[in-house]
N, C-alpha and C positions, 0 to 999 in steps of 0.2 A: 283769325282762323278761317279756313275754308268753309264756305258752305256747300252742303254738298251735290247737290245734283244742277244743272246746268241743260237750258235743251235750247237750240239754235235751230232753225228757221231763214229758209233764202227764200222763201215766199207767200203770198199771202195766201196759195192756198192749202200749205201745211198750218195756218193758223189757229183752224179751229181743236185739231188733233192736238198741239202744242201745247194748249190752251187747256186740255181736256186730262191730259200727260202731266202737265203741271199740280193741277190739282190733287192727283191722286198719288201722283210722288213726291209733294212738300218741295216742287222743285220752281225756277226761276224761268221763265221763259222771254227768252229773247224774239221780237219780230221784225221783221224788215224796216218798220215804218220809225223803230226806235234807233235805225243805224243809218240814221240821213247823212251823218257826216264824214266820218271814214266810209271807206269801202266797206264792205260786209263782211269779210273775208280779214281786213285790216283791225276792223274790231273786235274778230273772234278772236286774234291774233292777241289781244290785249288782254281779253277776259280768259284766256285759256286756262293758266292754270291757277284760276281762284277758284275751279269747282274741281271734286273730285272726280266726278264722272261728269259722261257727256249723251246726250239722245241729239245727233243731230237728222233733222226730218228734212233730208233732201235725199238724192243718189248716190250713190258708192263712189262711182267716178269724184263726184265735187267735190264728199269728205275728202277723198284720199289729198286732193289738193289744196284744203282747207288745213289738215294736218302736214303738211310739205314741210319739213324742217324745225316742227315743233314738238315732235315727240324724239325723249331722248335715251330712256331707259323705261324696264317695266317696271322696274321697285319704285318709281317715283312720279312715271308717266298717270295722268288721269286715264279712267277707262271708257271707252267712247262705243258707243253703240249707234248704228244707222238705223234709223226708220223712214221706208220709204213714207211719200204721201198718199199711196194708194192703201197701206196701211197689211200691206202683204208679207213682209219679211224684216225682223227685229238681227239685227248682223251685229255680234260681239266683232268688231272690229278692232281692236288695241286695247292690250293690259287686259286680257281676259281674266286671268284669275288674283294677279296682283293688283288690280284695279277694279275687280268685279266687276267687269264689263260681262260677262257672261251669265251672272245670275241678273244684272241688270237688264239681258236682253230678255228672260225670261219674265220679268216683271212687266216690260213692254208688252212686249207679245201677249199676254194674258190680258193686259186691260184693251189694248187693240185689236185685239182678235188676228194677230198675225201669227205669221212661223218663226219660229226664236233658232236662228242660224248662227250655231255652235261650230268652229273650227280646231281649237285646240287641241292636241294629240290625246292630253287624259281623256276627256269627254267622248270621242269621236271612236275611244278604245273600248269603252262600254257597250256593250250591245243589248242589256234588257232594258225594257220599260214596263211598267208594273202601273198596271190598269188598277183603280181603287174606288167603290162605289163603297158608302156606309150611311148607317143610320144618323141622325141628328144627336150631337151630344157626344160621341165616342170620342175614346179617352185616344192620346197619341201611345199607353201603352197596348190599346186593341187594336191597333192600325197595326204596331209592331207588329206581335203576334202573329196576324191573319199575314202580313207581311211574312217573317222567315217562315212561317209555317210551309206557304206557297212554293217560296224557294228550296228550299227541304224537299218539298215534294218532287221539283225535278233534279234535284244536286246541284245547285249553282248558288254562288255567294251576292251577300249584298254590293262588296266590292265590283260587282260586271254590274250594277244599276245604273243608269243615267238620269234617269226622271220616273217621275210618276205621275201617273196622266189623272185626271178625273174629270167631271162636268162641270162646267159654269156655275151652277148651283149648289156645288159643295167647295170651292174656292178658298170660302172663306170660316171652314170648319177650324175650329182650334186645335183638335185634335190632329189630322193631317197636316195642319201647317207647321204645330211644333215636332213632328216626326222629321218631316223633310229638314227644316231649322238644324234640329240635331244632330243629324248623319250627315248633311254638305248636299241633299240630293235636291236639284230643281223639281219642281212645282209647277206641272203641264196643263195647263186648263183647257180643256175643249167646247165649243159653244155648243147648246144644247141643239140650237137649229141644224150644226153639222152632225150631232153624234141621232139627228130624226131623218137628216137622207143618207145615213149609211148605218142603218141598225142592219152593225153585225154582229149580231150576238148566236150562241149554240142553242140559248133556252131564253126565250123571252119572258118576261116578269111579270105579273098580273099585277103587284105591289107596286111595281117601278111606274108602268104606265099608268098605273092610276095617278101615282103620285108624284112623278117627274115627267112624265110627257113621253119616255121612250121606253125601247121592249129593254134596253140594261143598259148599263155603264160602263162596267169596267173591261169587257172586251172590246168594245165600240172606242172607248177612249184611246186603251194600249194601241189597239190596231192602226187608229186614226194617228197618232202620235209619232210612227214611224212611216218608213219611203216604201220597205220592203219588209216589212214584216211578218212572220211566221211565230203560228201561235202554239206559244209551248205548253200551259195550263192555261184550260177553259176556265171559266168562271168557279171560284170556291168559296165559300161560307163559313166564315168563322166568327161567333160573336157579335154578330149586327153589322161586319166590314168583309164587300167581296173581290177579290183580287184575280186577277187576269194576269197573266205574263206574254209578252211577247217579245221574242227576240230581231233583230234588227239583219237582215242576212247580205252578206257579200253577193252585187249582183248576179255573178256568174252562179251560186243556188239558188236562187230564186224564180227558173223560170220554172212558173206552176199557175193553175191557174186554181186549183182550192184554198180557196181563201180562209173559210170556217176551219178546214180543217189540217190547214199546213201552213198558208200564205196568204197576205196581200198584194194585189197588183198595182 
């Protein structure tokens, strides 16, 4: 039987990242130092398809060479995700969604603090992200809620969602993570360090900065989350969870420079 995850390695100093990757996704980590004997390239060629997925932590250019003639279909290809080592951009690369390379690049990005680089036409066709700040404890049926409630509020459906953004420090809520689980929607983590030099928030929080470090979350995350973002609902309250939406806008509308109260630049 396959095991599943697989993370390869052309130098030593994607090792510690590797290394760190491994741990937290139950996965195998291959390093330079263990492929004295073939090529590097010759022995990926071999271990290819005993994983189901793949993090490989070098450049784009390499994978693509790396994979030269070993992917054959998406029904059966592994899915392979690039991580550079500067630890900037997590790239679903192949077998996005039959291969769950694309929520795997999510899972990357979140523990590396990188950008999780979605190509795929469904993903790329969503244009909201839904900012989510909540108290400790809430259930995944109060995330709902405060969730369609928000969308209700401007007319648009869960169907145009692509992710849902929130802080570092709510990550690992149970409630948020079986919402996203259940509906297919990635799970966008934002460092707290970035969502404290771009607090853009309408109304800062006296509660939040006491107790999380920044003036809010969930506009700061949505906003943070997208290139070009325009914000459709400010921050709302419902139940202990606050929700933010922002829509992701075709360059050509976005040349604005209100941030708070239309766009991000």
């Amino acid at each position: 039987m396959k095991t599943a995850i697989g993370i390869w390695i052309v130098r030593q100093e994607g090792l510690n990242i590797g290394r760190y990757l491994a741990t937290r996704l139950d996965a195998e980590c291959y390093s330079p130092n263990e492929n004295s004997g073939p090529s590097n390239r010759e022995a990926f060629t071999s271990c290819f398809r005993e994983r189901r997925q793949w993090v490989l932590i070098m450049t784009t250019g390499i994978a693509v060479r790396y994979l030269q003639g070993l992917l054959k279909d998406k029904e059966s290809d592994p899915g392979v995700v690039v991580l550079d080592e500067g630890c900037r951009f997590a790239i679903s690369l192949s077998s996005g969604h039959e291969g769950g390379a694309n929520q795997l690049a999510y899972r990357v990005a979140n523990l590396a603090g990188a950008v999780p680089v979605i190509t795929t036409a469904t993903e790329t066709l969503k244009p909201l992200v839904i900012g989510v700040g909540c108290r400790r404890g809430v259930s995944s049926e109060q995330i709902g809620s405060a969730i369609e409630h928000g969308l209700a509020h401007i007319e648009r459906t869960r169907s145009e969602v692509r992710e849902i953004a929130t802080i570092d420090l709510k990550q690992d809520e149970p409630g948020l993570k079986a919402w996203c689980e259940r509906n297919g929607v990635a799970l966008r983590v934002i460092p707290r360090e970035l969502v404290q030099q771009r607090p853009w928030v309408t109304e800062p929080s006296d509660w939040v900065r006491r107790n999380v470090g920044v003036d809010g979350v969930c506009e700061a995350c949505a906003l943070l989350a997208t290139f070009r973002g325009r914000l459709l609902l400010p921050k709302t309250i419902q139940d202990g969870v606050t929700v933010a939406i922002v829509e992701e806008c075709a360059l050509a509308n976005c040349y604005t420079t209100e941030k708070l109260e239309g766009s991000k630049e």
